[in-house]
N, C-alpha and C positions, 0 to 999 in steps of 0.2 A: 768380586774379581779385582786384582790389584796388579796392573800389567809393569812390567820392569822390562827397557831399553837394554840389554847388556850384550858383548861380542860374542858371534858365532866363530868357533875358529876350528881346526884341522879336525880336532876330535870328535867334532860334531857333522864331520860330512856324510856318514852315514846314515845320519837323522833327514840333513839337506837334500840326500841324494832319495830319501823314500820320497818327501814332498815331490820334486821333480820330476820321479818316477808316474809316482800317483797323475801326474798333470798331463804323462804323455809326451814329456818335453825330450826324451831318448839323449838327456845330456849322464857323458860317463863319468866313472871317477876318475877318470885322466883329466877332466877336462877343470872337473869338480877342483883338483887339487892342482890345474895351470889357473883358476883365476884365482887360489889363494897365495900363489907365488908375486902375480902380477899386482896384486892388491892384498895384501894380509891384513890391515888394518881396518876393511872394507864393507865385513861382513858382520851381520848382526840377527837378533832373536828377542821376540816377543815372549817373557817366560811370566806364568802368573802363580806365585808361589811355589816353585822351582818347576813347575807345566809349562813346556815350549809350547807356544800360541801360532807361532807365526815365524819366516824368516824375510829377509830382504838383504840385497848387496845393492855397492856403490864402484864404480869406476871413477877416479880423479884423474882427469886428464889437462891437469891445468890449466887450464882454460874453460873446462866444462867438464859437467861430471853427469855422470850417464846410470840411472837406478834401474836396479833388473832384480830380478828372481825374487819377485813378490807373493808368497803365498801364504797364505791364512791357514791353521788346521783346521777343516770344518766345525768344528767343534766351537770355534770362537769366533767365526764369521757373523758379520751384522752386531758386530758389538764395539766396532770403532778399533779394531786392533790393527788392518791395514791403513787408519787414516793414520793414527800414531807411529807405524813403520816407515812411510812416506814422510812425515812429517821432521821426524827422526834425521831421515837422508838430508832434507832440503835442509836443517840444520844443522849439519855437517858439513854438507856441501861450504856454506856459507861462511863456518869454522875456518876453512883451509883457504880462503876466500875468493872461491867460483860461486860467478853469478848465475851461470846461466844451467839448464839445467836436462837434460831429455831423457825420453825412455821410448820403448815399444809396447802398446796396450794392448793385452790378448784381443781376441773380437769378445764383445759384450762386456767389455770394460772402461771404454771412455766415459760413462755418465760418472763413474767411479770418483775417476782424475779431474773429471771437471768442477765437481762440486766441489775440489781443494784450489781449484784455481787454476790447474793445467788450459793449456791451447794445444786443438787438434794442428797438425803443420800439413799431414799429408799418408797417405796408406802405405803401408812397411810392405812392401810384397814380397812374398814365398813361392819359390819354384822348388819341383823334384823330379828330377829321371834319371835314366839310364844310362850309365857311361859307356864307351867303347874306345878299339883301337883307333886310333884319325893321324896323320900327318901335324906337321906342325913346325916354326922356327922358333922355338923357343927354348932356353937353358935354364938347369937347372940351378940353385942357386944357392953355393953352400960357402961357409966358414965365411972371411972376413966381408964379402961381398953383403952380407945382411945390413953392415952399416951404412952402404950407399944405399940402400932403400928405406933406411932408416931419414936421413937425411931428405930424398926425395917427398917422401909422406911427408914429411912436417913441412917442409915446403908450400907444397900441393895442397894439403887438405888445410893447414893453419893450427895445427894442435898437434901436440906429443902426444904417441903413444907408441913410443917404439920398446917401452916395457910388457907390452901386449903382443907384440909382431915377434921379438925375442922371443917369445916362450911360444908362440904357435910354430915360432921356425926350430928351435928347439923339441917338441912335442913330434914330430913328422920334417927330420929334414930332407926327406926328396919329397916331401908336398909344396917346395916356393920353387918356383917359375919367374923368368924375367925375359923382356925382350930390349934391346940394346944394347951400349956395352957395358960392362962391367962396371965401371963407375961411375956412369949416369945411364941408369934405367931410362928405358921410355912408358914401362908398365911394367906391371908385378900381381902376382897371386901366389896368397897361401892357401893351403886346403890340409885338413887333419880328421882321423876319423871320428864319427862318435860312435853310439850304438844302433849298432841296423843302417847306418850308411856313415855317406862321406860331407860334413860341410865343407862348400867352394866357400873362402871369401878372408881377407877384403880381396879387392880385385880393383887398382889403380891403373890409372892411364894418365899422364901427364898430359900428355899432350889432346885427350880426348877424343882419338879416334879410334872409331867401332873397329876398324880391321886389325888394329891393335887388342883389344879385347879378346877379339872372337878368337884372334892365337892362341891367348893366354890361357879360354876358358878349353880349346882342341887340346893344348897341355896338358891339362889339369884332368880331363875326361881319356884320355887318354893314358894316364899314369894310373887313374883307378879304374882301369876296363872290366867291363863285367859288375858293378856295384851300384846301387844307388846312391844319388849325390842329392845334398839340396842346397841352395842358393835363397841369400837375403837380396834382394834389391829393391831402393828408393822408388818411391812412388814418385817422386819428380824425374827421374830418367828413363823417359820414354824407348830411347836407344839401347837400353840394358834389357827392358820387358821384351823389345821385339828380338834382340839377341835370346833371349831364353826360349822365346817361340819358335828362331829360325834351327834350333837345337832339339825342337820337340821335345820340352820342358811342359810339365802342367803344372797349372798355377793352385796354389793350396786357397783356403781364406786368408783375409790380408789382417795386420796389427796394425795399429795407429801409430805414426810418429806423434808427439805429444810433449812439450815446449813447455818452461817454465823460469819466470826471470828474462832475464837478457835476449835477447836474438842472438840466434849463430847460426848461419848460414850454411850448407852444406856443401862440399865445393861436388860439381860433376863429372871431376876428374872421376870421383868413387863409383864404379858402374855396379860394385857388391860390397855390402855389408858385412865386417868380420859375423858377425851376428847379431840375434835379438838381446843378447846379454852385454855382448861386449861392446857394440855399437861399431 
């Protein structure tokens, strides 16, 4: 076996999109071809004399870079082809020069990351339910108004990624939500379909109160009544967990938040996670 590091790009999302499938992960091709817009240069393939082994992506959010969609072909599992994909990231990461470094570990994957030298941080948690009609003060949020949340985020959380927020607000523009005025948000969410439901998220609040949330999340449940939604949320915001509870949300098995390099702190404003992929 003679494994080769080379780019996965547009023409290979069909190959991407079986992995995925196979995993159970219900990510679409919509969604497939919004993280190679956000990132083109990001994705990569384990091929071992022209046999795809394996794939893996990177998000560079300059300041941190975030590795997702890690998966092996069974065929080449236990042969060192995920240490090499990971390894890959963290030296590229280091290319563009981000030290620090996270991911989300499916369950039964942190011994994985650890023996490369990851630190567990904290449990990824998953919710899923059922949306409906609800009341709500919150507006929707279109055309130039994106840049003042654009703005807000980097603020708030301490790192760009309004090249990510563009394309979910693009992919679904009546899925962003804002409460405040117009040029200074006091919270925001997006939400856009995938397959077999709706992901909520991110879902920021500046100023970090739950009644501010709970608006944003009556919007959002609201605008997709009738469908299933599901929701990332940090294992350090206790105040998001019992919001998903107070919504009769069930909780799935949780992922690992999982750290490498530098510390970076999360800010609390984030009460949801764009997702396991996008961070």
């Amino acid at each position: 076996m003679r494994i080769r590091i080379v780019p996965l790009d547009r023409d290979d999302i069909p190959f991407a999109k079986s992995l995925t499938d196979a995993e159970g992960w219900a990510r679409s091709r919509r969604a497939w071809e919004r993280f190679f817009r956000v990132q083109p240069d990001g994705f990569y393939q384990a091929v071992d004399h022209g046999t795809p082994g394996g794939i893996v992506g990177i998000f560079c959010y300059a300041r941190v870079a975030w590795i997702h969609s890690l998966i092996v072909v069974p065929g080449y599992r236990r042969k060192g082809v995920g240490r090499r994909l990971v390894g890959f990231c963290r030296e590229e990461a280091t290319r563009r020069g981000i030290r620090a470094l996270k991911l989300d570990a499916a369950p039964g994957t942190t011994a994985f990351y650890e023996r490369l030298g990851w630190r567990s941080e904290f449990p990824s948690r998953r919710f899923h339910g059922t949306s409906g009609r609800m009341p709500h003060r919150c507006h929707s949020v279109r055309g130039d108004e994106i840049e003042s949340l654009l703005r807000v985020d980097q603020a708030t959380l301490g790192w760009d990624r309004s090249r990510l927020l563009r394309e979910l607000a693009q992919d679904q523009p009546d899925g962003t939500f804002a409460v405040g005025s117009t040029g200074n948000p006091e919270g925001y969410v997006f939400s856009v379909p995938a397959e077999g439901r709706v992901e909520i998220g991110p879902l920021v609040v500046s100023s970090r109160r739950v009644d501010v949330a709970r608006e944003l999340l009556r919007a959002t449940l609201d605008r997709w009544s009738g469908q299933t939604v599901r929701c990332c949320v940090p294992g350090t915001h206790p105040a998001a967990g019992a919001l998903m509870a107070e919504f009769g949300f069930e909780e799935e098995a949780p992922s690992t938040r999982m750290a490498l390099g530098d510390e970076f702190p999360e800010a609390t404003a984030q009460f949801l996670m764009a997702g396991p992929a996008e961070g």
